[in-house]
VOPAGU-2260 file (C-alpha; in pm, 1 decimal, decimal comma):
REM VOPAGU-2260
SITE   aa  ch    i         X         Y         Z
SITE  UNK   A    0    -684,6    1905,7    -307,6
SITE  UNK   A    1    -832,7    1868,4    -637,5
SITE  UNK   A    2    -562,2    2133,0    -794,6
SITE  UNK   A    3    -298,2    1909,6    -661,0
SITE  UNK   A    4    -442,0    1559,1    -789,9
SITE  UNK   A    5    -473,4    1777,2   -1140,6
SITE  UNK   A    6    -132,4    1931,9   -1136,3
SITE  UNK   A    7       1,6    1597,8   -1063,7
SITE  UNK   A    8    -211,4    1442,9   -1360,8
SITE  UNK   A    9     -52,8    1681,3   -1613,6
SITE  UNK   A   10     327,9    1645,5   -1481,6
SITE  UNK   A   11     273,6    1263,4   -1537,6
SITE  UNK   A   12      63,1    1303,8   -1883,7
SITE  UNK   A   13     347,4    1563,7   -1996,6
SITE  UNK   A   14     639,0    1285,7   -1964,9
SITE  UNK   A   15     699,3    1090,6   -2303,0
SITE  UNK   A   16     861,6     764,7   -2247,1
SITE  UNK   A   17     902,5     471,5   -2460,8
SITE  UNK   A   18     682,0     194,1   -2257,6
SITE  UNK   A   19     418,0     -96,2   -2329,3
SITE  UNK   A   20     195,2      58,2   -2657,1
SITE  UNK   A   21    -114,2    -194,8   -2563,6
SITE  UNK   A   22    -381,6    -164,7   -2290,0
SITE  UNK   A   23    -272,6    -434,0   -2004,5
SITE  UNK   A   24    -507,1    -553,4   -1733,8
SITE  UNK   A   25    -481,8    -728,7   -1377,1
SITE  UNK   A   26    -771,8    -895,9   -1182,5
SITE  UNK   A   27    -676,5   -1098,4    -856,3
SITE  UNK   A   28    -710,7   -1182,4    -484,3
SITE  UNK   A   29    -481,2   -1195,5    -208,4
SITE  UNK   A   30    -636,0   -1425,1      97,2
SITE  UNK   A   31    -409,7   -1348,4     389,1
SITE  UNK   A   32    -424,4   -1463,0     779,3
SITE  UNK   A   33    -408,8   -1168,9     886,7
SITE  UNK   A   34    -389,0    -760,8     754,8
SITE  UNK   A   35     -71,1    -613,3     855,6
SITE  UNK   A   36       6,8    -236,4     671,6
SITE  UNK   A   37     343,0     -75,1     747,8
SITE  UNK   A   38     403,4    -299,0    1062,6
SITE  UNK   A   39      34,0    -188,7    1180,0
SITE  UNK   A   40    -233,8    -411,3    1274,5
SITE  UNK   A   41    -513,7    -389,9    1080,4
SITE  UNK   A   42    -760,0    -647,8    1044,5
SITE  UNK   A   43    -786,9   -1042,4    1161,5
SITE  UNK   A   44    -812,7   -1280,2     816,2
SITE  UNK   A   45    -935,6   -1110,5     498,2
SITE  UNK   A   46    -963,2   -1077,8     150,3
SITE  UNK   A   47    -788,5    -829,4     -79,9
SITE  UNK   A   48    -932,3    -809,2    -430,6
SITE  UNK   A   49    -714,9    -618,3    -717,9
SITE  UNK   A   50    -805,7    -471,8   -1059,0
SITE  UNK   A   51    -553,0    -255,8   -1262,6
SITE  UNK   A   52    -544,6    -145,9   -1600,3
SITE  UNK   A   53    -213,6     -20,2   -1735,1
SITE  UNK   A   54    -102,9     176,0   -2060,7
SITE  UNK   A   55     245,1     324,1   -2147,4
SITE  UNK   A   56     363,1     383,9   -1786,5
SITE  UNK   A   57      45,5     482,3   -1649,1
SITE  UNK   A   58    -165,2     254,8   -1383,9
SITE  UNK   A   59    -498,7     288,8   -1251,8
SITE  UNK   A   60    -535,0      34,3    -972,1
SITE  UNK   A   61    -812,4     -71,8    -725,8
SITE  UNK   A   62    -732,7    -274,3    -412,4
SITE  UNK   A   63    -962,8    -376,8    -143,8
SITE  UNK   A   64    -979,4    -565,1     183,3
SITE  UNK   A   65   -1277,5    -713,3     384,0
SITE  UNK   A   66   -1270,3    -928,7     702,6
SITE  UNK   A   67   -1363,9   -1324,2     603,6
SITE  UNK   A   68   -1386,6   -1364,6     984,0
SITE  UNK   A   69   -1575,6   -1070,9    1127,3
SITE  UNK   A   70   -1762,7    -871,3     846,8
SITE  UNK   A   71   -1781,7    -595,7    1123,3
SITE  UNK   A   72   -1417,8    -474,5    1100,4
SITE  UNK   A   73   -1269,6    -208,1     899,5
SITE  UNK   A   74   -1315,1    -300,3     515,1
SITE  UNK   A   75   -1096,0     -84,3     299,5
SITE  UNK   A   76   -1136,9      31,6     -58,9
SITE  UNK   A   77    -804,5     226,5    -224,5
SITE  UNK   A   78    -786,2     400,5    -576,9
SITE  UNK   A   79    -430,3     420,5    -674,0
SITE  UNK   A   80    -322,7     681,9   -1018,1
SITE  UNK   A   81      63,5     608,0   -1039,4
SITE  UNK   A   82     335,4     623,4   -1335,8
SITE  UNK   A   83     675,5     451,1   -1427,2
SITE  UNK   A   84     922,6     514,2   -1616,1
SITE  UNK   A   85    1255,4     279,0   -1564,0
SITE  UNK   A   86    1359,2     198,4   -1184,1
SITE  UNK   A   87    1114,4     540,6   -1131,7
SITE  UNK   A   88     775,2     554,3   -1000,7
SITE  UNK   A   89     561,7     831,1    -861,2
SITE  UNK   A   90     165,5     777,4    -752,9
SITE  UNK   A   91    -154,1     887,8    -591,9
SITE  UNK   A   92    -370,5     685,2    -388,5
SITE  UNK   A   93    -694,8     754,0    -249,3
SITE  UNK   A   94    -731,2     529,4      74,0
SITE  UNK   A   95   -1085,7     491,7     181,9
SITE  UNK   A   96   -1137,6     319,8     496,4
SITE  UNK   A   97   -1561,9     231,3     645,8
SITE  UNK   A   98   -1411,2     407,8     998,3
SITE  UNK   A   99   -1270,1     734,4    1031,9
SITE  UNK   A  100   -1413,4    1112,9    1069,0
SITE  UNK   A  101   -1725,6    1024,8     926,6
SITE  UNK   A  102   -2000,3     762,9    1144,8
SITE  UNK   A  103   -2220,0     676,1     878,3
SITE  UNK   A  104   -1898,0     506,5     665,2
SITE  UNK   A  105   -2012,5     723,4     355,3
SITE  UNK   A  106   -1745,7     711,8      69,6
SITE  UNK   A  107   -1867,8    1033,1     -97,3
SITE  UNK   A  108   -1771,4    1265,2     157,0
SITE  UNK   A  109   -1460,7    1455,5     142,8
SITE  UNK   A  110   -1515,9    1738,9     370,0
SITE  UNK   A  111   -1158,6    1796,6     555,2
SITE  UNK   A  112   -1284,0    1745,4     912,2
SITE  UNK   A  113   -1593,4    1459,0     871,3
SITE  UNK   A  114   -1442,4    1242,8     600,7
SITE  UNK   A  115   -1292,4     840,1     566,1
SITE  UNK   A  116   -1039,4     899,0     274,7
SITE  UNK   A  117    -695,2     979,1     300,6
SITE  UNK   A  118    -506,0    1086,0       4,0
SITE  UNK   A  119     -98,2    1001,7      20,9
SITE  UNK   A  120     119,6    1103,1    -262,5
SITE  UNK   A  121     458,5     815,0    -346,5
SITE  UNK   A  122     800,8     869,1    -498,0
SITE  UNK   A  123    1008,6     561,6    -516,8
SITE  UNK   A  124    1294,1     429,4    -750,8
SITE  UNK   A  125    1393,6      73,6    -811,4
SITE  UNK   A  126    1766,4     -23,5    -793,2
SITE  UNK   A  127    1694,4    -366,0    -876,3
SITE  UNK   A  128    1924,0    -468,2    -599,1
SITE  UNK   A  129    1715,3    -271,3    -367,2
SITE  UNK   A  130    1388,7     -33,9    -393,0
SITE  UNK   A  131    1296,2     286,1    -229,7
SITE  UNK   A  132    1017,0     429,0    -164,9
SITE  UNK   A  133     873,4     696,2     -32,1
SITE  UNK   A  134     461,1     817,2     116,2
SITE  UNK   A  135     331,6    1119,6     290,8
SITE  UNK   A  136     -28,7    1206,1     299,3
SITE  UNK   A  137    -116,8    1559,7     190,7
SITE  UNK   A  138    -510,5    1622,2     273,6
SITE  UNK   A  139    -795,1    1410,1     404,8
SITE  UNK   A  140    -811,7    1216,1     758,5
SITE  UNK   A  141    -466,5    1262,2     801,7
SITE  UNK   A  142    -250,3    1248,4    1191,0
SITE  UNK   A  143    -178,6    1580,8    1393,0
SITE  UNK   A  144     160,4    1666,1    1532,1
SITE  UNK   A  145     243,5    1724,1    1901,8
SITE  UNK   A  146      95,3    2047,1    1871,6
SITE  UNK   A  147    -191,6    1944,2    1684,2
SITE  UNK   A  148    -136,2    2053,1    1338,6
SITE  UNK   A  149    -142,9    1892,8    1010,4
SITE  UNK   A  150     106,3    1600,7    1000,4
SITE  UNK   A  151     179,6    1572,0     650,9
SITE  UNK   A  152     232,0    1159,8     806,9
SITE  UNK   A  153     504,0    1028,8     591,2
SITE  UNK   A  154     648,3     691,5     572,9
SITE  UNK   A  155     950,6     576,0     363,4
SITE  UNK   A  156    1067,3     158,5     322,1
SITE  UNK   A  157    1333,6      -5,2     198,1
SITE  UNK   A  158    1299,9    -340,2       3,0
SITE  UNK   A  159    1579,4    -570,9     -99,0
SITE  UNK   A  160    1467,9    -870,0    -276,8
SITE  UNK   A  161    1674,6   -1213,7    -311,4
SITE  UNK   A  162    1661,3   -1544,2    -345,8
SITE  UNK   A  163    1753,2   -1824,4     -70,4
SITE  UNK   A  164    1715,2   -2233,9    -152,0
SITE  UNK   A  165    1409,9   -2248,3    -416,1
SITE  UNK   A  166    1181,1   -1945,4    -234,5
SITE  UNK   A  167    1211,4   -1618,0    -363,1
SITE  UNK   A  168    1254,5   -1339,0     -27,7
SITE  UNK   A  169    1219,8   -1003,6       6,3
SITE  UNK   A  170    1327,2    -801,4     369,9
SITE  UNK   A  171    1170,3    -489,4     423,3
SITE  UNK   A  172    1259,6    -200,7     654,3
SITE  UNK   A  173    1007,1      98,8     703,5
SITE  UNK   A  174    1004,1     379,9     933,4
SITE  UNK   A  175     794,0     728,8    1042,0
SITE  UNK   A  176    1071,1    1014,0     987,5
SITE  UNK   A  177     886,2    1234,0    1278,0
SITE  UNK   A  178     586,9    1284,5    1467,7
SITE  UNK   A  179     233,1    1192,6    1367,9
SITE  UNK   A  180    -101,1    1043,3    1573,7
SITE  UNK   A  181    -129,6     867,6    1203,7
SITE  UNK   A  182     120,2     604,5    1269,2
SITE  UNK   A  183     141,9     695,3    1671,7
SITE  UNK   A  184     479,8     840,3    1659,1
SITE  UNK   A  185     645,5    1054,3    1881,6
SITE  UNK   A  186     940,4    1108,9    1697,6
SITE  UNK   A  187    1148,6     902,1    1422,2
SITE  UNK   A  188    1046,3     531,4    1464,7
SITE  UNK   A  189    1136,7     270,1    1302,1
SITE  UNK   A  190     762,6      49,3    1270,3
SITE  UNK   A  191     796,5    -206,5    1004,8
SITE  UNK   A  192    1063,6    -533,0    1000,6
SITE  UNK   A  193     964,9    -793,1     806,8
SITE  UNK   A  194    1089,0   -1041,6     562,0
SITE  UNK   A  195     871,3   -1241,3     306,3
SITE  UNK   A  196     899,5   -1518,1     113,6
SITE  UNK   A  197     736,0   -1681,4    -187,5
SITE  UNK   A  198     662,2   -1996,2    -361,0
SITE  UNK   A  199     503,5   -2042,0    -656,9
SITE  UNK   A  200     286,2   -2427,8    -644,1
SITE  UNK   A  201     213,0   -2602,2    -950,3
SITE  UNK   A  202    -154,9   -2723,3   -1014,5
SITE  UNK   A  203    -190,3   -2762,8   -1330,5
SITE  UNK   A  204      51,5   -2725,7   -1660,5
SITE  UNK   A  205     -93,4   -2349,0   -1742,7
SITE  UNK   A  206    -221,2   -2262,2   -1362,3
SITE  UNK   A  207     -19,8   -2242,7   -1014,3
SITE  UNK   A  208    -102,1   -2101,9    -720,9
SITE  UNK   A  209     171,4   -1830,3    -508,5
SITE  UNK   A  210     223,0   -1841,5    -171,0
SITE  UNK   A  211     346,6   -1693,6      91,0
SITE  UNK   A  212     489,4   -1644,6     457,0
SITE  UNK   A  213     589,9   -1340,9     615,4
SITE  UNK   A  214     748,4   -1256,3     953,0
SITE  UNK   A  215     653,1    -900,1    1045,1
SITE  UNK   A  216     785,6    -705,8    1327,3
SITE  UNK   A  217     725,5    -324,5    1444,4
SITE  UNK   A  218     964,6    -221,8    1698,5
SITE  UNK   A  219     791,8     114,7    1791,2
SITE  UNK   A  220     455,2    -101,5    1854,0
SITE  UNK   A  221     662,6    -395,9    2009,1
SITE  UNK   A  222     461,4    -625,7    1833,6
SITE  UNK   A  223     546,9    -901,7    1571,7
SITE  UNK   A  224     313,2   -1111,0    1383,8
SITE  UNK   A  225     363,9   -1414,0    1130,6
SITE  UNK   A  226     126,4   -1385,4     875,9
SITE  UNK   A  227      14,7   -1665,4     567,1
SITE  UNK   A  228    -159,0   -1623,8     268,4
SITE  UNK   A  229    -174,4   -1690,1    -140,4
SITE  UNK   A  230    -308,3   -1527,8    -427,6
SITE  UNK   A  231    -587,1   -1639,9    -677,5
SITE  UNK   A  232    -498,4   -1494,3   -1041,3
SITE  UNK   A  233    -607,8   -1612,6   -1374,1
């Protein structure tokens, strides 16, 4: 695992591309009715904190997400390494989740059989008039197949953004190319439809407030969810 994560570090440290030539940073907070990932249910209302620090292409981002409602379900903690170049993008992330292989919810555990953290590996490319993008998870608490092997669980979305009256949209389409107890696939399935929109609201002359609404659908679940929320950023 770690030769991977370093082999991956010195592809992306080997690429020289003109980009920003200053140190940028991001602090904010998403507060959202309810945690959907990928068309998955994940948590009632929450709150998902981000920091990133950016430099020439290169990212280092931490997101997070704790229940506001019931402090007793699944709070989530993600590193993210990625790199982009253009419309291109390739990333890391180390998922860490408080339920999983190990009981005691301890983050410093990475054992392959008693540990919380997933580690998923992203390719994408950005169109402009569409985005693709594309996630498969290569060690850590990962899904089986049928036969109870490594899954390898991949996932790959498409994203078209647009704009309709004075909100700005964006309709998604993700799906599990085969099977994996990960996502609870038994084959291809198609588990995220959703479509988003956004609207940024004025407070103040320097300081306005996005939100958003977002009709989410997973037709391999049969579920579909309507979820509200806005983001806090300086």
């Amino acid at each position: 695992m770690k030769k991977i994560i370093l082999a991956l570090g010195a592809t992306l440290m080997s690429v020289i591309a003109p980009a920003q030539d200053k140190v940028e940073a991001t602090v904010s907070a998403d507060i959202v009715s309810q945690y959907i990932w990928r068309g998955l249910e994940q948590t009632s209302a929450a709150i998902q904190p981000t920091l990133g620090i950016g430099y020439k292409g290169f990212s280092l981002t931490a997101w997070g997400s704790c229940g506001i409602v019931d402090p007793n379900e699944t709070k989530e903690f993600d590193l993210t390494l990625g790199y982009k170049i253009g419309g291109f993008n390739i990333g890391v992330t180390d998922y860490w989740l408080s339920n999983g292989q190990d009981p005691q919810s301890r983050y410093f555990i990475y054992y392959a059989h008693s540990t919380n953290h997933i580690f998923e590996a992203n390719v994408g490319y950005d169109f402009k008039l569409l985005s693709l993008q594309w996630y498969t998870n290569f060690t850590g608490n990962d899904g089986v197949t049928k036969s109870g092997k490594r899954a390898y669980s991949s996932y790959f979305e498409i994203n078209v953004p647009f704009k309709l009256a004075t909100l700005d949209w964006t309709a998604t389409l993700g799906a599990v190319p085969y099977a994996t107890s990960f996502y609870d696939t038994t084959g291809f399935a198609v588990t995220n439809v959703a479509v988003r929109a956004t609207k940024d609201i004025k407070i103040t002359d320097t300081f306005s407030i996005p939100i958003f609404g977002q009709i989410i659908a997973s037709p391999r679940q049969q579920t579909a969810f309507f979820v509200f929320g806005f983001t806090l950023q300086p």
